[in-house]
C-alpha positions, 0 to 999 in steps of 0.5 A: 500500500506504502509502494503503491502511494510512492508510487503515486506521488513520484507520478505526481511529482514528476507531472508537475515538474513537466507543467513546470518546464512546460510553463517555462517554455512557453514564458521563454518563447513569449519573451522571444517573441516579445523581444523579436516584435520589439525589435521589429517595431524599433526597426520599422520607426527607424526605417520610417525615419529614414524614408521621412529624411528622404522626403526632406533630401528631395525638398533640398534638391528641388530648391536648389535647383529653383535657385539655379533654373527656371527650367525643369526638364529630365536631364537635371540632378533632380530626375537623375534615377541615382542607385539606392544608398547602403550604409551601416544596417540600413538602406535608401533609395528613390526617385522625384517625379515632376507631377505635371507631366502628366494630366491633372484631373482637377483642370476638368473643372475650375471654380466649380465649372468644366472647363472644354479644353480639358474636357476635349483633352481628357477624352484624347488622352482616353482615346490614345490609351484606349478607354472609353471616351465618355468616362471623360463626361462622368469624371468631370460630373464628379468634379464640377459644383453641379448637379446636372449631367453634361450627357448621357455619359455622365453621373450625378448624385441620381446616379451614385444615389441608385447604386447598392452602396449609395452616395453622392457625388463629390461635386468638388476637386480629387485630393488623391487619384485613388478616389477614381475608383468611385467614379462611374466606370472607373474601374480596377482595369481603367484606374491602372491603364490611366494611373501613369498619365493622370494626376490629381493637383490642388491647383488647376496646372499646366503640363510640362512639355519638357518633361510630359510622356508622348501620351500627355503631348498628343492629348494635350496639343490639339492635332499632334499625333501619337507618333509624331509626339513620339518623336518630339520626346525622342528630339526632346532626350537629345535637347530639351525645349529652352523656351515655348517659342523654341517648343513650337518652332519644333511642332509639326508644321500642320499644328498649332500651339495651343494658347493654354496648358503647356509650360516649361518649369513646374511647381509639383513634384512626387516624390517616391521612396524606400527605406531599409533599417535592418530587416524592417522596411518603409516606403513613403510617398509625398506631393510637394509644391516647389514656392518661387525662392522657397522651400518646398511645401508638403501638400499631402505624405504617406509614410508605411 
């Protein structure tokens, strides 16, 4: 009986000493775990700093070169696609991207009411990549002070209103291209075939044609083709466009220079950027506005 009990409690001893271990085990793999999402979180603000640093590298390089030209074109430091920088643990890299290279939305309609230069634009630009052309007529809905639809194309809050998620139409300018999605017949398909092209500004703008893609110029300038604006970017890489005169003398000869929209030097500008800092990494997105004689202002920032 005495065996029997001995027994029985060197059992219990030794299972107690098992939940014992076990709990230890598992108080150790918990303050790895711990320690590990610490250091992670650590690595990751270190690497956010880094991509906000960035932000600020390519404030400095757009003033400097406001303070050394009047031009913007892609042959400038600031265009320049540099190699990402190592150092200790760490790792930077991206670019700056003249925003008015491309098609600013928010020209579509200005104090509230469409503009049909842009409109008439806008539906180019659709027709050269291929979309459809009424999108142009629903997207400036969304964006001028009315409610009444400029065609059977467009959309007011009657439209959005019937939708199985309803709302209202914004009636007022975008603050980020993402908000396409919310526009009738913008969808996923559209939204990435226009994103590379398109731009959505705080200030009705004008495009560079020093630095816009042969897409932009042949929406842009009424009676420029495809391939002949093709071929004034390819002029263009061997020697950018020095006045609006200079643009124009090298127009085909049957087109005309448009009386409004194109420029040579621009105010906003993207900036793209990643950062590493040990095994954490942050990307960072930012619209800056480049002041005459100032520092460049952040409209608008998304550091991840």
């Amino acid at each position: 009986m005495r065996s029997r009990q001995r027994g029985v409690a060197i059992v219990l001893a030794m299972s107690v000493v098992a939940l014992a271990a076990m709990a230890a085990v598992g108080i150790l793999v918990s303050q790895s775990t711990w320690a590990r999402h610490s250091e992670l979180a650590s690595g990751h603000a270190q690497a956010q700093q880094l991509a906000r640093a960035g932000i600020d590298w390519a404030r400095a390089v757009l003033a400097e070169d406001r303070r050394i030209s009047n031009l913007d074109h892609l042959g400038e430091p600031w265009a320049v696609r540099a190699a990402p920088v190592s150092f200790e643990n760490g790792q930077i890299g991206g670019s700056i991207d003249d925003a008015q290279a491309r098609f600013n939305v928010n020209n579509l309609a200005v104090d509230g009411i469409v503009s049909r230069v842009e409109l008439l634009r806008l539906r180019r630009l659709l027709e050269i990549l291929e979309l459809p052309q009424t999108l142009a007529e629903a997207l400036a809905d969304w964006i001028d002070a009315d409610g009444n639809p400029l065609s059977a194309a467009g959309a007011e809050d009657a439209y959005y209103a019937n939708l199985p998620t309803p709302y209202l139409a914004a009636n007022r300018p975008l603050a980020d291209i993402s908000e396409l999605a919310l526009v009738k017949g913008f969808d996923a398909r559209v939204i990435a075939k226009l994103r590379p092209f398109v731009i959505a500004l705080p200030l009705a703008t004008q495009v560079n044609v020093n630095t816009a893609p042969a897409e932009v110029l042949a929406a842009t300038i009424d009676g420029l083709t495809l391939d002949a604006a093709r071929a004034l970017v390819k002029e263009r890489e061997r020697k950018y466009f020095y006045s609006v005169q200079d643009f124009a003398n090298r127009l085909p000869g049957s087109v005309k220079l448009p009386e409004t929209g194109i420029a040579l030097a621009s105010r906003f500008f993207i900036v793209s950027l990643q950062a590493r800092a040990g095994s954490a990494q942050s990307t960072a997105t930012a619209l800056l506005s480049r002041e005459a004689g100032g520092w460049p202002t952040i409209i608008w920032q998304k550091v991840l």
